[in-house]
TORKOL-4160 file (C-alpha; in steps of 0.2 Angstrom, whole numbers, padded with zeros to 4 digits, m for minus):
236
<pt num="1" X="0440" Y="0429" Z="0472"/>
<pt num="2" X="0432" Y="0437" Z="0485"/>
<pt num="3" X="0434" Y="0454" Z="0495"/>
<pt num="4" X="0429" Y="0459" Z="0511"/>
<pt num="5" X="0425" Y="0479" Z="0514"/>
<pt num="6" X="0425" Y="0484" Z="0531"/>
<pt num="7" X="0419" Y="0501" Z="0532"/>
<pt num="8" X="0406" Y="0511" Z="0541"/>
<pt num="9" X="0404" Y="0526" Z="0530"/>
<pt num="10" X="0392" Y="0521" Z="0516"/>
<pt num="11" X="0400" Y="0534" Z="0505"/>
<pt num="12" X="0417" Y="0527" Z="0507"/>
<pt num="13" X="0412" Y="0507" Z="0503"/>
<pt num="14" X="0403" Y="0514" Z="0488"/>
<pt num="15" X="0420" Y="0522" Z="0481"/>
<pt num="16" X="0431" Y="0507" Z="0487"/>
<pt num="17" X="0417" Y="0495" Z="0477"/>
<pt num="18" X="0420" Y="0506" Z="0460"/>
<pt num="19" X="0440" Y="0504" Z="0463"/>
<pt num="20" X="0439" Y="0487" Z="0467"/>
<pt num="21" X="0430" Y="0483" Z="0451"/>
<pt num="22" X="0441" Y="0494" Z="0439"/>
<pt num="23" X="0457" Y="0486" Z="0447"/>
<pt num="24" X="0452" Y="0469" Z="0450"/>
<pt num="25" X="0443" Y="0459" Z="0436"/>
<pt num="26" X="0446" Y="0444" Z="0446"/>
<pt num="27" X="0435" Y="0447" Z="0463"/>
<pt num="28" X="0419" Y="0437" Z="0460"/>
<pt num="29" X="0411" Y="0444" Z="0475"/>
<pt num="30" X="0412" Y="0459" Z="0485"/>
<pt num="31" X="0406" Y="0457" Z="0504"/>
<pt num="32" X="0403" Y="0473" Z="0514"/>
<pt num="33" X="0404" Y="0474" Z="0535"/>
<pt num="34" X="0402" Y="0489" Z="0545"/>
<pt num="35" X="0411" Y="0487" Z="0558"/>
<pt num="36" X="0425" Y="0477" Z="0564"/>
<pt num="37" X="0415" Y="0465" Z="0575"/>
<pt num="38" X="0403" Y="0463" Z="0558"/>
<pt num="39" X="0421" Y="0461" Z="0551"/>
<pt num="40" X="0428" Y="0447" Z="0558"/>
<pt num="41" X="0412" Y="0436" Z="0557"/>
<pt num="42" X="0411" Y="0439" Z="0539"/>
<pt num="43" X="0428" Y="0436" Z="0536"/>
<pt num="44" X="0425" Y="0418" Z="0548"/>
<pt num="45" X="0411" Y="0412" Z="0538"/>
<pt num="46" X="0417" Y="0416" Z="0522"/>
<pt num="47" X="0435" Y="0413" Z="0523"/>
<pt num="48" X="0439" Y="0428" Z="0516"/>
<pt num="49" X="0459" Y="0431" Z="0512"/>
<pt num="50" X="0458" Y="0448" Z="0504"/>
<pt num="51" X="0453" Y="0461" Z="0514"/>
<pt num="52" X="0453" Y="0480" Z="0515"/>
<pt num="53" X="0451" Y="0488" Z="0532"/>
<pt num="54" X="0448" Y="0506" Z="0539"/>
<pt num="55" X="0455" Y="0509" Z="0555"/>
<pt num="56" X="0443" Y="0520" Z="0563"/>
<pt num="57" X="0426" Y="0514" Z="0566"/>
<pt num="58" X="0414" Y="0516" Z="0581"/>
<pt num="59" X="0410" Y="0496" Z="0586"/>
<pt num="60" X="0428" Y="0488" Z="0585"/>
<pt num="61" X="0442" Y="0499" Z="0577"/>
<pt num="62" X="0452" Y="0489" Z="0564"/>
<pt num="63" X="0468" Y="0485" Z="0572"/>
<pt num="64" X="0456" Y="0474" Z="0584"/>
<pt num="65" X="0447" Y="0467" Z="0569"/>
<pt num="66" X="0463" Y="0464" Z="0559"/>
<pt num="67" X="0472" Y="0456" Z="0572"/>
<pt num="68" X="0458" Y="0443" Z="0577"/>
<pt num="69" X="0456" Y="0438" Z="0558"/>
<pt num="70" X="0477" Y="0436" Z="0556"/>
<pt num="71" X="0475" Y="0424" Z="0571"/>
<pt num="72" X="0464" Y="0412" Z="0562"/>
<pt num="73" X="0469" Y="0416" Z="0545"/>
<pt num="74" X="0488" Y="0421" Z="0545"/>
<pt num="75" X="0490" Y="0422" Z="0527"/>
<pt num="76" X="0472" Y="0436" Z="0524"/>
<pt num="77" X="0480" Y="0450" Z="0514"/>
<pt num="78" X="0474" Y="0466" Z="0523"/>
<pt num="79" X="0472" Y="0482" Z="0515"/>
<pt num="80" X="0471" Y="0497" Z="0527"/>
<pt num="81" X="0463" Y="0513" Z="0524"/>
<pt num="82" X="0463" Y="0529" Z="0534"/>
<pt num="83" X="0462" Y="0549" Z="0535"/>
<pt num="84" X="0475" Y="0548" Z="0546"/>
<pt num="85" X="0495" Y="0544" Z="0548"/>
<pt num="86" X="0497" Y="0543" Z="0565"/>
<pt num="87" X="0510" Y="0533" Z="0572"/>
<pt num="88" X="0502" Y="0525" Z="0584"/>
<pt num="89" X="0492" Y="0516" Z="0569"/>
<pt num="90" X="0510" Y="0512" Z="0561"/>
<pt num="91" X="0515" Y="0505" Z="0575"/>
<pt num="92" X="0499" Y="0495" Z="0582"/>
<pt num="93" X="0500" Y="0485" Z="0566"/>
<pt num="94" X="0519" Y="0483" Z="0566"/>
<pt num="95" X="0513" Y="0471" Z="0583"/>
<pt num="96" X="0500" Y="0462" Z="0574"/>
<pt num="97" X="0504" Y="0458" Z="0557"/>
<pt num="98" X="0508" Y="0439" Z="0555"/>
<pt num="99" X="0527" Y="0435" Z="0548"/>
<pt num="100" X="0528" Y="0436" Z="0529"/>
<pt num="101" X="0512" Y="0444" Z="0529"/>
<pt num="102" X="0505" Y="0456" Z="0515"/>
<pt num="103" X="0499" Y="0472" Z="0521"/>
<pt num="104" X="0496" Y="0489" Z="0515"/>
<pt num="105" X="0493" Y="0508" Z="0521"/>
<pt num="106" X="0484" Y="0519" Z="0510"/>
<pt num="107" X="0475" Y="0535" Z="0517"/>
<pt num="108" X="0459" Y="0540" Z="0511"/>
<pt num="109" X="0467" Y="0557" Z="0504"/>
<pt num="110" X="0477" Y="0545" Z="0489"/>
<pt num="111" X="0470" Y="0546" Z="0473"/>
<pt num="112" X="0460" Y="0535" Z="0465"/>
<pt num="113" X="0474" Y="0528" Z="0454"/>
<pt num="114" X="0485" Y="0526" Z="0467"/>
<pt num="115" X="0472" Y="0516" Z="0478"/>
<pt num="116" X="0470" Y="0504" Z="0464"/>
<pt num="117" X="0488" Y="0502" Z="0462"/>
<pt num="118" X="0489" Y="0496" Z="0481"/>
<pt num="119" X="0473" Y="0488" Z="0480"/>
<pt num="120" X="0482" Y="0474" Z="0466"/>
<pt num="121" X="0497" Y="0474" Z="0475"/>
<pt num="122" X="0492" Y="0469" Z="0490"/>
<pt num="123" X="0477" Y="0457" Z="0487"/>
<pt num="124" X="0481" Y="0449" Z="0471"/>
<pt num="125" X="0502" Y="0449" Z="0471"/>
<pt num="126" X="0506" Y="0449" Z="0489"/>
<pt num="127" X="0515" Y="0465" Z="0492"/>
<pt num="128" X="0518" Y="0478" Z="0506"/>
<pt num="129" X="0512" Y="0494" Z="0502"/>
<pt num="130" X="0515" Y="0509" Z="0512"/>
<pt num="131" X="0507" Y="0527" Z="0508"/>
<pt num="132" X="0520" Y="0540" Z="0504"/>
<pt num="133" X="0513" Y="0554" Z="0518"/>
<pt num="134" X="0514" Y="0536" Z="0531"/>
<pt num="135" X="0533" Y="0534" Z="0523"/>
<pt num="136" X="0537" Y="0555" Z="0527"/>
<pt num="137" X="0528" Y="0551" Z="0545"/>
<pt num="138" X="0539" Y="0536" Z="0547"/>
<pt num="139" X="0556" Y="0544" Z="0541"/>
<pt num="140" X="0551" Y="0559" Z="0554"/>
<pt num="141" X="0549" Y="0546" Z="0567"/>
<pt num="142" X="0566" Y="0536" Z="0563"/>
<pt num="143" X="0576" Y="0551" Z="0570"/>
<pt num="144" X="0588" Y="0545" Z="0584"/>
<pt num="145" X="0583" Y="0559" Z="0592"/>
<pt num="146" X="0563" Y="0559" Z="0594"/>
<pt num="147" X="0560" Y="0540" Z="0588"/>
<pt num="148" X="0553" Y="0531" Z="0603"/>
<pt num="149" X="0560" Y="0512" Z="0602"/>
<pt num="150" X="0547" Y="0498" Z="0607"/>
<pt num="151" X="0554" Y="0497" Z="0625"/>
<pt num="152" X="0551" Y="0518" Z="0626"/>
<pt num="153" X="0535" Y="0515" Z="0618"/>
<pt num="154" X="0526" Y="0500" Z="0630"/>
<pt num="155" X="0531" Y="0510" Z="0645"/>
<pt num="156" X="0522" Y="0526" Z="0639"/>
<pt num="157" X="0506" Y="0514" Z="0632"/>
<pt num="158" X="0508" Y="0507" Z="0653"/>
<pt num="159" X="0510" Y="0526" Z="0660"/>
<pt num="160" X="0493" Y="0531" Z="0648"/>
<pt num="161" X="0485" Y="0518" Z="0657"/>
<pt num="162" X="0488" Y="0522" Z="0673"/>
<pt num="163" X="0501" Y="0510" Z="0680"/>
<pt num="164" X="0515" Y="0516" Z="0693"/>
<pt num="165" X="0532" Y="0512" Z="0689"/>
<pt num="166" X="0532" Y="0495" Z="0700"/>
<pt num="167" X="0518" Y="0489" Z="0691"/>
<pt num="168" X="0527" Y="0492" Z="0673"/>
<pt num="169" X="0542" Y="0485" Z="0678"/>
<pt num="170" X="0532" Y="0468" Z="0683"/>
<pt num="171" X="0524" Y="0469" Z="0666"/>
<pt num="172" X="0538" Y="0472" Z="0656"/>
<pt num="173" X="0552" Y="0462" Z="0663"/>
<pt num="174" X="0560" Y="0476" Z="0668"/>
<pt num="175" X="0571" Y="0484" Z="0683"/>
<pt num="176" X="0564" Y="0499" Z="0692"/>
<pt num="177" X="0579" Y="0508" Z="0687"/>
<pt num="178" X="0576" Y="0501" Z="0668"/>
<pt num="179" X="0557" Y="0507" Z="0668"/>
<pt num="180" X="0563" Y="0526" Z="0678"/>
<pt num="181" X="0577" Y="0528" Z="0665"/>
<pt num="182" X="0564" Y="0523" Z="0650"/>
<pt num="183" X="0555" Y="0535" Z="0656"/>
<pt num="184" X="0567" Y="0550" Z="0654"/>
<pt num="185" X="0571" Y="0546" Z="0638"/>
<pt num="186" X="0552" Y="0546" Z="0631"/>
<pt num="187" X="0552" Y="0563" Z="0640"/>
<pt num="188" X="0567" Y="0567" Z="0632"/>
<pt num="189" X="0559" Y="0562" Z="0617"/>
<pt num="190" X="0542" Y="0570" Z="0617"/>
<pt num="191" X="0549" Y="0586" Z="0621"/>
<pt num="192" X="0546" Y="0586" Z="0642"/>
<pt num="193" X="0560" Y="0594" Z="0649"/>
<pt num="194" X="0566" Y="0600" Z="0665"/>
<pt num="195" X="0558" Y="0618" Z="0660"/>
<pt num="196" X="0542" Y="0611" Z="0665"/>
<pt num="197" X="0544" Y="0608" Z="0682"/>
<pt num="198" X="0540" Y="0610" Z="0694"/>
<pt num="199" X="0526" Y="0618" Z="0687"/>
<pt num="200" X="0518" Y="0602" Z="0677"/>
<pt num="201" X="0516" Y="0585" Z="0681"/>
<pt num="202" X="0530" Y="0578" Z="0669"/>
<pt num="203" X="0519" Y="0563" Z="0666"/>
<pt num="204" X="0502" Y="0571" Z="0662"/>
<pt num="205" X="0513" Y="0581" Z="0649"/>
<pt num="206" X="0521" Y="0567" Z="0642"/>
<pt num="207" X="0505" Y="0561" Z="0639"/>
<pt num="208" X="0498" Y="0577" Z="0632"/>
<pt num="209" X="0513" Y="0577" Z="0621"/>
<pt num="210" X="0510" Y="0559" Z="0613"/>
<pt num="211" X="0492" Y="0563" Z="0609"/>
<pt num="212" X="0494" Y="0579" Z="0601"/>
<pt num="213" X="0508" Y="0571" Z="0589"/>
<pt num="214" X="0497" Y="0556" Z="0588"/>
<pt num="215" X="0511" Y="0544" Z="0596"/>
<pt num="216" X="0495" Y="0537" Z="0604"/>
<pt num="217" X="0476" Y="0539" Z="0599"/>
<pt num="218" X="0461" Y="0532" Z="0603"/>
<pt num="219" X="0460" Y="0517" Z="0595"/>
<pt num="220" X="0476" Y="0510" Z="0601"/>
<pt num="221" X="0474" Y="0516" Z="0619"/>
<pt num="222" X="0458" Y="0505" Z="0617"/>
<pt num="223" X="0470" Y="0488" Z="0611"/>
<pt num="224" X="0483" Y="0493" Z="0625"/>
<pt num="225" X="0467" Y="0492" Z="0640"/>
<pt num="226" X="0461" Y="0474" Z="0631"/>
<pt num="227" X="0480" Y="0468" Z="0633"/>
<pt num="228" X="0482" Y="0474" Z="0651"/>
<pt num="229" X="0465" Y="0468" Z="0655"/>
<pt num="230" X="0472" Y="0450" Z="0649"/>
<pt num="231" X="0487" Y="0453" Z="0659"/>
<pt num="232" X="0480" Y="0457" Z="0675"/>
<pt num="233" X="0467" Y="0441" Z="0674"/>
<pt num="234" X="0483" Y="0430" Z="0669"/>
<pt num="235" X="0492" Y="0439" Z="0684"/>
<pt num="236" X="0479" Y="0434" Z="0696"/>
């Protein structure tokens, strides 16, 4: 069997090669990329179906890299790895894993035992794993009253782009009205309310709200600009 690291700090593959070989007897080889662009063309030419993923990486974050090898190869068993539990992270693989697919979420904080449990369940028996910090992020985020449903949340991912509400409402399939009452309740929801005004640009602060919380951060921003760039050449 072999694994495929994707990792740019050398510190970090190091540790994920110890694991991997205390947990798993049955990899053969052990192939390391640095980068999700390195990523993809190593899991290409080697037909890689185990992989373990960071998310955060200069050339070609992992939520790029993962969802371009699950287009070819639906049935790879991705392992992610990260510092961080933002929910934009959660969500942004929520979009991109591949029905009856086997995924995990592990941050880098996890101990060493832990990380070999998730590294057997996912790439030798098929299982989902999440971390238990992601699993507190996600039962703060399930709240009625500050989750963002997927409708909420692809209108604010079009407003941190920059579109006006016309053009989001194109995009979406969506009424003005639909996309205008969307946006209160996001406001609602990231804590922008009438207070504000007129004082502060209610959009601006949404914005500021969902990156301070980590609703959206880089990497995904990044992903939402590729999808839109797509769109907009379809569009035309």
């Amino acid at each position: 069997m072999k694994v495929l690291l994707v990792e740019d700090d050398q510190f970090h593959a190091s540790y994920l090669q110890d694991a991997l070989a205390e947990a798993l007897p049955e990899v053969t080889e052990t192939l390391h990329a640095v980068d999700g662009f390195e990523g993809e063309a190593e899991a290409r030419a080697g037909k890689i179906e185990a992989v373990v993923m960071d998310l955060q990486m200069e050339r070609r974050n992992g939520i790029e890299a993962a969802r371009s090898i699950w287009a070819e190869r639906p049935q790879t068993r991705i392992l992610f790895w990260s510092n961080y539990s933002d929910e934009a992270y959660l969500r942004g693989i929520s979009r991109i894993v591949p029905e009856d697919s086997a995924y995990g979420y592990v941050l880098k904080t996890a101990s060493r035992e832990r990380l070999k449990l998730a590294l057997r369940a996912v790439l030798i028996e098929g299982q989902i794993i999440v971390d238990r910090e992601v699993h507190r992020l996600q039962r703060r985020t399930a709240s009625p009253r500050n989750a963002l449903d997927d409708s909420e949340y692809g209108v604010l991912l079009d407003l941190a782009l920059g579109l006006q509400d016309k053009t989001i409402a194109e995009r979406r399939g969506m009424s003005l009205r639909t996309v205008q009452n969307r946006l209160l309740s996001l406001y609602d929801k990231l804590g922008v309310g009438d207070e504000d005004a007129p004082a502060m640009n209610k959009r601006v602060r949404a914005l500021s709200r969902a990156i301070t919380t980590r609703t959206l951060n880089v990497e995904v921003l990044e992903t939402a600009q590729r999808e839109l760039d797509h769109w907009v050449q379809r569009r035309g």
